[in-house]
N, C-alpha and C positions, 0 to 999 in steps of 0.2 A: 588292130594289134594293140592290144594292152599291157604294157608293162610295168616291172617297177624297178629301180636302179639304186644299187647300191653299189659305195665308194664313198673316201672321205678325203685322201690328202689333194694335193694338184695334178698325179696321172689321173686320177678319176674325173677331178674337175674338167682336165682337157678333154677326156672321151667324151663326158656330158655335155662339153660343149659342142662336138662334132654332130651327136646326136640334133641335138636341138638344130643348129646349121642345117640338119640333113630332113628336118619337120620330124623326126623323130621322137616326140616329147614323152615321159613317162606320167604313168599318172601316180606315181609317188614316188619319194627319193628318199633311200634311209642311209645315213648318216653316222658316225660316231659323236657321241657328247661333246660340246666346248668345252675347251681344258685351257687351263690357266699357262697365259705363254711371257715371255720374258723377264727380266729382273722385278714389274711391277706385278708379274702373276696376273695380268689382266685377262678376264676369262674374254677368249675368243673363238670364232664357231672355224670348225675344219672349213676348206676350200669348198667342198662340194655343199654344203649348207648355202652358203653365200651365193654360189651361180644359182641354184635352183627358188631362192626365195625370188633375185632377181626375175627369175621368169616366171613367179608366181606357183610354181608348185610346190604341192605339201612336201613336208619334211617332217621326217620323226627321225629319232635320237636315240633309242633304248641303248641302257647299257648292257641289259641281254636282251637278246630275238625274241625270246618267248614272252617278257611281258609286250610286245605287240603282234603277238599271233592272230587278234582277230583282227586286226587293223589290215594287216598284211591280208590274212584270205576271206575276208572280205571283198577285197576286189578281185579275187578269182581272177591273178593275172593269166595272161596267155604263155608270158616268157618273163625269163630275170635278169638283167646284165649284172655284173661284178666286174667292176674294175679298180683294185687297190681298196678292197673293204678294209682289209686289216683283221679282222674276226673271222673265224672260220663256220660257213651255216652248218644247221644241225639238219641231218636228216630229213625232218617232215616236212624243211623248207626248198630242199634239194626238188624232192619229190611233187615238189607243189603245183607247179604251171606244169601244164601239156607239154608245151614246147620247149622246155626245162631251163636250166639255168646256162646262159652263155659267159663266159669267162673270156678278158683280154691280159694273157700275157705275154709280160715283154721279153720273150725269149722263141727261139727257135723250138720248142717243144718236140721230143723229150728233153732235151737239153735245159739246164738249170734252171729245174723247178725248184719252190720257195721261195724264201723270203726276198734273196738280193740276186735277182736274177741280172740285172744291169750293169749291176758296182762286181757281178763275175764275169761276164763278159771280157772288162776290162782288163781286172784282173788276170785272168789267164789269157791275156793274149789274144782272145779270138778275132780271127779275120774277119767274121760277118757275123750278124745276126737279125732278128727279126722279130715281130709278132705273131701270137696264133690263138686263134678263136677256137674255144674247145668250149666242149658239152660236159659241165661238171658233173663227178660222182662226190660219193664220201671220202675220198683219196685226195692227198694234196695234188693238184696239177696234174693228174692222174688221167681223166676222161677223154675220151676221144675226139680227134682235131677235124674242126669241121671248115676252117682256114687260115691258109698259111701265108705269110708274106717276109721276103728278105727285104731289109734297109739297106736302100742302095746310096750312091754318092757320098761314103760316109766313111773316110779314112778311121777307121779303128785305131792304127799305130797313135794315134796324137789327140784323140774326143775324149774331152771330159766328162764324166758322170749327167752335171747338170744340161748339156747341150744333147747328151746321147738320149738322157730322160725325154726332153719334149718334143724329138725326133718320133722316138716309138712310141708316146701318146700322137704327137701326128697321127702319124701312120696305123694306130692302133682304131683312133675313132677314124679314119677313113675305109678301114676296111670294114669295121663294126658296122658302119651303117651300109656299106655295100651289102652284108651280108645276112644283115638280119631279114629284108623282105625276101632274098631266095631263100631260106629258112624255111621261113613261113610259109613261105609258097611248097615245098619240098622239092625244092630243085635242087640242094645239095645235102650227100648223104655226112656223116661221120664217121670217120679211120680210126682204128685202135692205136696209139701209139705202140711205137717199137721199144718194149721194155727193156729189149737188151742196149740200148742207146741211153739209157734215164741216167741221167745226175740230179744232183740235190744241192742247194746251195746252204749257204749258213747266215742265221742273224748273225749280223753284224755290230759288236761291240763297240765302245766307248775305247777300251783298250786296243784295240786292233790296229789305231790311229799311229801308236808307236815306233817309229821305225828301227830294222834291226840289219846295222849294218855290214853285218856277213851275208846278206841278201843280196843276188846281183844288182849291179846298177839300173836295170831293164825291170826288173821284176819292182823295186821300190818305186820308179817313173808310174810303173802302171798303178801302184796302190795309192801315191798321189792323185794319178786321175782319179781313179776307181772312190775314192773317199771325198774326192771335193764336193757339198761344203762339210757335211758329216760324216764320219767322224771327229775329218780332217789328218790330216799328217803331221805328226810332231816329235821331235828329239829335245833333250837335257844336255846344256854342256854346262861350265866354269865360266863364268863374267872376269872382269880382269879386278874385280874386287872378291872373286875366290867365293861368288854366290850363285846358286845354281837358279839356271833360269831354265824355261823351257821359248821352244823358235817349233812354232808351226811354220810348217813346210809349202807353201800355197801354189805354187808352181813351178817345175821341177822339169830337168829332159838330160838321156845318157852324153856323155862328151863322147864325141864319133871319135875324135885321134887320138886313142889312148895306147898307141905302142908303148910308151914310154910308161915306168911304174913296176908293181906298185909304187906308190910313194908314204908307206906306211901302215898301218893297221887298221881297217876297218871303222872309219868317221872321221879319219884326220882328214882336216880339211886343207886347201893351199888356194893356190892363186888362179885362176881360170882363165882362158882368152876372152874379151871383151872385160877385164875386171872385175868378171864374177866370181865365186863364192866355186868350189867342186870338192868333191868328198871322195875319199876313199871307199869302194864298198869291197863285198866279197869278188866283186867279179865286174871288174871296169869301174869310170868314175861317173856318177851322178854330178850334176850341176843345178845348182838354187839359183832359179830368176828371180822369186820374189819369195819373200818369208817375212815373218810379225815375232817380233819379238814380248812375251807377255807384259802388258804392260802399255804395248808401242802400238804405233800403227802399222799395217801392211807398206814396206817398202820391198820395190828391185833392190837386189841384193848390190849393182853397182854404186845407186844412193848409201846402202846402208854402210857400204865401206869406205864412202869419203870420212865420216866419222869415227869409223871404227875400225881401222888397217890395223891395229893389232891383234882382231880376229883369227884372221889366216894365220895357219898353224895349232889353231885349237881342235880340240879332239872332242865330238858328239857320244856322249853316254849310250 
């Protein structure tokens, strides 16, 4: 079985490394470009670059597909894994291997296909979710599922983004490598997805991070999780020197005994049981365990009000 795999950020990396665990090795690994990363801009290579040199396989980088067309078939692969390429292949590469192209995403399929299938999950609440192995076409997430698997033990009310991510690359390269030799072998066929079930998620913005606090208390907890550590969560208030700062929101959960209230308009904030920080929203009160003030370091928000009790009572933009 000859393949070649492509992925670049750390779901990929994790799949690749299941593969590899499972003797699955590709015989090339494509990649997006090194990109310049933090305040010194230092160019550095995506995650999946790095495992794969580690194990000695090739690596190519194009920043489009086609200036490495003949590289790719060339090897006359048999099959193609994708997991979190980022770039979406063209046609002739769809069409390429026999055994076509296998796709790991982390969602329930049909269910939120795109970009941020994970950071929706959350988002909206959902009880469960899963990975599923599909047989790419020229459609987003589109082609038909050749296996399916739910994440179990996994309290959704309270998982954050980063913990949920390497749950479903777990579980994503464990089924990948289950599944790729019944593939091959054609022991297992592929199902059309149910079109009248499809959703679509949405790239996720920079902006998106903001919080708006006529939003229920429930619905902000989850875009907390949902955005830890990108985009992250954040609100603007007044400093007691009358200068607007901004307070990322770093972890956050609704106050259960809110009979009592409102207690004002959407962001005023008060006093909370254990001396923490709670907010007004549209609909119950949210509570700040820990938040950054820019500037500052990440403190629990009981630390940050031994210095700063005249906080409470201020009001979030």
């Amino acid at each position: 079985m000859k393949y070649i795999f492509f992925g670049t950020p750390k779901f990929g990396e994790l799949i690749l490394n299941r593969l590899l665990q499972a003797g699955l090795v590709p015989a090339l690994v494509v990649t997006a470009p090194d990109k310049p990363v933090g305040r010194s801009q230092a160019l550095t290579p995506p995650p999946v670059k790095v495992l794969a040199q580690a194990h000695g396989i090739s690596v190519l980088q194009p920043d489009r597909i086609r200036r490495s067309l003949e590289d790719i078939t060339s090897l006359a692969p048999d099959f193609i894994v994708v997991a979190a390429y980022g770039i979406i292949l063209p046609s002739w590469l769809i069409k390429l291997p026999s055994y076509g192209c296998l796709n790991v995403h982390p969602s329930l399929l049909p269910y939120h296909r795109g970009a941020s299938p994970i950071q929706s999950a959350i988002l909206l609440g959902d009880q469960k979710t899963g990975v599923t192995i599909m047989l790419m076409d020229e459609l987003v997430d589109h082609g038909p599922i050749i296996k399916q698997e739910v994440l179990k033990d996994t309290d959704m009310r309270s998982i954050a983004f980063p913990e949920l991510h390497d749950k479903l690359a777990d579980l994503g390269g464990h089924l990948l490598a289950e599944t790729i030799p019944l593939w091959f072998a054609g022991e297992i066929e592929a199902v059309p997805q149910d079109e009248t079930q499809a959703t679509m998620t949405n790239q996720i913005a920079k902006e998106d991070g903001r919080i708006d606090w006529s939003l229920p208390a429930k619905d902000i907890a989850q875009r907390v999780r949902a955005f830890t550590p990108w985009p992250g969560t954040f609100t603007v208030f007044q400093d007691k020197e009358g200068k607007q700062k901004t307070m990322k929101i770093l972890v956050a959960s609704v106050l259960e005994q809110n009979s009592h209230g409102p207690f004002g308009d959407p962001g005023k904030t008060f006093l909370a049981p254990n001396d923490k920080i709670a907010v007004q929203t549209g609909e119950g009160f949210l509570v700040l365990e820990e938040i950054q003030v820019e500037g500052k370091k990440p403190v629990k928000t009981k630390e940050f009000l031994l210095g700063n009790y005249e906080f409470v009572g201020t009001t979030f933009e």
